[in-house]
C-alpha positions in Angstrom: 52.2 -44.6 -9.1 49.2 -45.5 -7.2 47.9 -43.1 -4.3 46.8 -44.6 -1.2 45.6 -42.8 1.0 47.3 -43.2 5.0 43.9 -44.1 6.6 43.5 -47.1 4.1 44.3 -50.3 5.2 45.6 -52.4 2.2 46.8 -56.1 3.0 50.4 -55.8 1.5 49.7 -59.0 -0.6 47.3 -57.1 -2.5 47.8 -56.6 -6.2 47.1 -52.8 -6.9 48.1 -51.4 -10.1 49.5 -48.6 -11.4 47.4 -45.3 -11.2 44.6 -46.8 -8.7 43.8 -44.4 -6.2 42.4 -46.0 -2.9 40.3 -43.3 -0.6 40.2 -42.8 3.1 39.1 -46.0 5.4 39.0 -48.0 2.3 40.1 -51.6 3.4 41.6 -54.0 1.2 41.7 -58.0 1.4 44.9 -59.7 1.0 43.4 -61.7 -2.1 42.4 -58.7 -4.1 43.5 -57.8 -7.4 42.5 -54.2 -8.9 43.5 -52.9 -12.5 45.0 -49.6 -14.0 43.5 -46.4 -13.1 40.5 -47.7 -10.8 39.7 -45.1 -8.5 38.3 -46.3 -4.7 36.8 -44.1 -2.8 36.0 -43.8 1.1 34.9 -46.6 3.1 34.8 -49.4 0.5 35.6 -53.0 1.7 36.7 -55.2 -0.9 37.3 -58.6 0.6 37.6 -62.2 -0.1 39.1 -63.6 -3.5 37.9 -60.3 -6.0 39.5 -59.3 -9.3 38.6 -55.9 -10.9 39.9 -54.6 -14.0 41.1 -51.0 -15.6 39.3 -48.0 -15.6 36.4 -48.2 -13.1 35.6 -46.0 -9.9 33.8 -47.7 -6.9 31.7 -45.5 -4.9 31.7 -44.5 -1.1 31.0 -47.8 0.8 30.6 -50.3 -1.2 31.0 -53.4 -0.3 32.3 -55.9 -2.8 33.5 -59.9 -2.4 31.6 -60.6 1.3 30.6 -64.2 1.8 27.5 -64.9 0.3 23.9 -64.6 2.1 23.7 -68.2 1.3 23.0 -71.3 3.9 24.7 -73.8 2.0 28.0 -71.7 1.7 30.6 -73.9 3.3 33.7 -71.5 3.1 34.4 -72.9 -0.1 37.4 -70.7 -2.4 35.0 -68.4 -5.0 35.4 -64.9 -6.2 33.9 -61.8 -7.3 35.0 -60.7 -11.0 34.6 -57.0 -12.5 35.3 -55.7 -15.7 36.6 -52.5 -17.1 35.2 -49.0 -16.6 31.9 -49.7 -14.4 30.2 -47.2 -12.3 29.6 -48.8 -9.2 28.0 -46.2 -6.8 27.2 -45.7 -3.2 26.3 -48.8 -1.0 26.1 -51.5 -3.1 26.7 -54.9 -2.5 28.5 -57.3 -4.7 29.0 -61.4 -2.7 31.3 -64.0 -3.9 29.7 -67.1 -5.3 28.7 -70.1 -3.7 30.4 -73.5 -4.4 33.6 -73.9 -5.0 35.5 -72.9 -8.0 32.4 -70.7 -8.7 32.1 -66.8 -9.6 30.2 -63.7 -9.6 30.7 -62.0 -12.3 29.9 -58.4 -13.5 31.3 -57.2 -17.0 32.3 -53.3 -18.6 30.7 -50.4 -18.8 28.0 -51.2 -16.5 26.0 -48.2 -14.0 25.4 -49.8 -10.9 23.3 -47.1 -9.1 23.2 -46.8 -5.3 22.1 -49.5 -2.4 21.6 -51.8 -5.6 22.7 -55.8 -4.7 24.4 -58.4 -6.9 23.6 -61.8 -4.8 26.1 -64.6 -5.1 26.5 -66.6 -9.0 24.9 -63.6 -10.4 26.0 -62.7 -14.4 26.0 -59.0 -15.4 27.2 -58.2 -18.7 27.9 -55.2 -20.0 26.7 -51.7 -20.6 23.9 -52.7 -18.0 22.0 -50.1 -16.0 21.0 -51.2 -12.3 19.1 -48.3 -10.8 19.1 -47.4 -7.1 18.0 -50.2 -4.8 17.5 -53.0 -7.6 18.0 -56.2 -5.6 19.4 -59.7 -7.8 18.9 -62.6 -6.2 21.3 -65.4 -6.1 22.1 -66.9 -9.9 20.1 -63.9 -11.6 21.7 -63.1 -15.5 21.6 -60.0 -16.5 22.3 -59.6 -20.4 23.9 -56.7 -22.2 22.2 -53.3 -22.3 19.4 -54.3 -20.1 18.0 -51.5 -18.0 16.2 -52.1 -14.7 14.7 -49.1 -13.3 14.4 -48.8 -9.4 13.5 -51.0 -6.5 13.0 -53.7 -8.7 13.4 -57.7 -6.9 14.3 -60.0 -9.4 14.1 -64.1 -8.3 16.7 -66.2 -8.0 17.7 -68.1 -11.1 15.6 -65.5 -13.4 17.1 -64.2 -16.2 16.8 -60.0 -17.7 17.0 -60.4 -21.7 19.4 -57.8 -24.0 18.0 -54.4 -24.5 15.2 -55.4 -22.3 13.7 -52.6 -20.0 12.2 -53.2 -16.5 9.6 -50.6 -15.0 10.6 -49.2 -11.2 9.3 -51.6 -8.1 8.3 -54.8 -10.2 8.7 -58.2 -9.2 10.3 -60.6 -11.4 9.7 -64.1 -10.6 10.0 -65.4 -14.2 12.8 -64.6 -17.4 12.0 -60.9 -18.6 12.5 -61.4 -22.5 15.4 -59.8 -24.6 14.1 -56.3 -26.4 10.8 -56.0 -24.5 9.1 -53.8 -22.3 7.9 -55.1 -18.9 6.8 -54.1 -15.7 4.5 -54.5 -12.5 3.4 -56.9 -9.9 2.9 -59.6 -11.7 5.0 -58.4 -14.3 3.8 -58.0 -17.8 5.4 -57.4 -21.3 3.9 -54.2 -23.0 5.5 -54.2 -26.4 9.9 -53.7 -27.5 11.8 -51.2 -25.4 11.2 -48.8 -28.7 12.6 -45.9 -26.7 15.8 -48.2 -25.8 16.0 -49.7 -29.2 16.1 -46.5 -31.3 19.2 -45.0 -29.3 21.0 -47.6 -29.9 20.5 -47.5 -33.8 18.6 -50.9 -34.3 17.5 -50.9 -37.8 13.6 -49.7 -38.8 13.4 -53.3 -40.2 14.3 -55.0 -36.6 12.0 -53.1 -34.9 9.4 -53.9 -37.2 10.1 -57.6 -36.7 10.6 -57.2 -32.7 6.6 -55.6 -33.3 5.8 -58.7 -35.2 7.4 -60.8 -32.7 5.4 -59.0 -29.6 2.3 -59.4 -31.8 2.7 -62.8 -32.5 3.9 -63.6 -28.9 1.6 -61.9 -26.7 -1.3 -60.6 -29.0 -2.4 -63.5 -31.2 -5.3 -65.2 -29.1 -4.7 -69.6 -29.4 -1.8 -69.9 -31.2 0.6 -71.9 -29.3 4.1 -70.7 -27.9 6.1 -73.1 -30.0 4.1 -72.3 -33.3 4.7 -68.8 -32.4 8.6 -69.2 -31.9 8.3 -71.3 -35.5 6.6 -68.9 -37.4 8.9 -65.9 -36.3 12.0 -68.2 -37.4 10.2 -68.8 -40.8 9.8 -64.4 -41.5 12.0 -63.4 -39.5 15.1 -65.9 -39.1 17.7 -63.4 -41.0 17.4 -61.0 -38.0 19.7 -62.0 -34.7 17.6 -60.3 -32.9 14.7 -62.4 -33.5 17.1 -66.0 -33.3 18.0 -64.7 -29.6 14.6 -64.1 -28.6 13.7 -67.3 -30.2 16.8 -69.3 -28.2 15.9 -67.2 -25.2 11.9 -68.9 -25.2 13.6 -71.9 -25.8 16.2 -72.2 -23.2 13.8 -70.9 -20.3 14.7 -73.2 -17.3 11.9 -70.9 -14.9 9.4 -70.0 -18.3 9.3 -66.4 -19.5 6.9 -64.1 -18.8 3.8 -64.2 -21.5 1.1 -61.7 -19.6 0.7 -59.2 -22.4 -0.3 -55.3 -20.7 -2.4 -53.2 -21.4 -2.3 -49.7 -23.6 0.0 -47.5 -21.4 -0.6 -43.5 -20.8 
């Protein structure tokens, strides 16, 4: 059985599942759809066409489906789609696409700290850290296990690499790359996520080829981005890691940053 709480207002065509529990003052569109054993707390608002799956526990007001912040948006039919067992804390704000057919999408196991926004056409994957006040832009792709520390903007259309790790209050105006380090205003890349990479039991040999990578990439003064790329695939092709950073360069539709930092404390 679900519990809803009296104070909840929950359209009745609303598809709640079993075991969801819906706080006080939570309201409830009438094109919502929420999974097994997702827990709502106080003063959410879930609106507009939104689909959320098992196992996930949405924090006191959030705000999740509202019509995009975007000029163009007509009233077209879009939606809002989360996966299984995300954290999605206090305050944050998740829109619905624009254009129609289109879709917001967040996957599982995500930690979507507090006052942090998703903007409309935004891809989150999975196991993705957002940390309090992080603010995505419209089209922003977040890949898997990417970790984006605090009050950091990130331009529309960029895109946050795997495994990649963002210092608190930079600005990202251009792709972060997958596995790296980066940070500031402008950003720059300061080496692999080592910390990031070793807790999640990436091999000595990979990290040793992500170094070679950063070296080549960032530290070897004339030689040209696509020789760069080239000569990675030619050592290091046998690793994914290095083919996704490699496709990553490659598919860049805004460029990716290449201001290498400096030696950090």
């Amino acid at each position: 059985m679900s519990r809803i709480h009296p104070t909840a207002v929950v359209h009745p065509e609303a598809e709640i599942a079993e075991g969801v529990e819906i706080g006080p003052y939570a309201v409830i569109g009438p094109k919502v759809r929420i999974g097994p054993s997702t827990v709502i707390q106080s003063h959410v608002r879930i609106e507009g066409r939104v689909t959320i799956g098992e196992g996930n526990r949405i924090y006191h007001a959030a705000a999740i489906g509202m019509p995009p912040q975007d000029v163009t948006y007509q009233g077209e039919d879009t939606e809002v789609v989360i996966g299984n067992h995300n954290l999605i804390r206090e305050f944050v704000t998740i829109h619905r696409a624009t254009g129609e057919g289109q879709q917001t999408r967040v996957g599982d196991h995500n930690f979507i700290m507090a006052y942090a926004h998703i903007a409309h056409n935004c891809r989150v994957g999975s196991h993705v850290i957002l940390v309090n006040n992080v603010q995505l832009a419209g089209h922003v792709e977040v890949e898997d296990y990417a970790f984006v520390s605090g009050l950091v903007g990130v331009h529309q259309f960029t895109r946050i690499g795997a495994h990649a790790m963002v210092g608190g209050m930079s600005r990202i105006n251009l792709d972060v790359p997958p596995y790296m380090l980066v940070e500031g205003n402008p950003p720059r890349v300061y080496g692999p996520n080592l910390v990031g990479l070793r807790r999640r039991g990436f091999s000595r040999e990979a990290i040793q080829a992500l170094k070679e990578a950063y070296r080549l990439l960032y530290r070897t003064p004339g030689l040209r981005l696509e020789e760069a790329l080239e000569q990675l695939l030619q050592a290091f092709g046998t690793h994914p890691e290095i083919r996704h950073l490699v496709d990553f360069f490659r598919n860049s539709r805004r460029g990716v940053i290449r201001r290498a930092g400096g030696r950090r404390a």
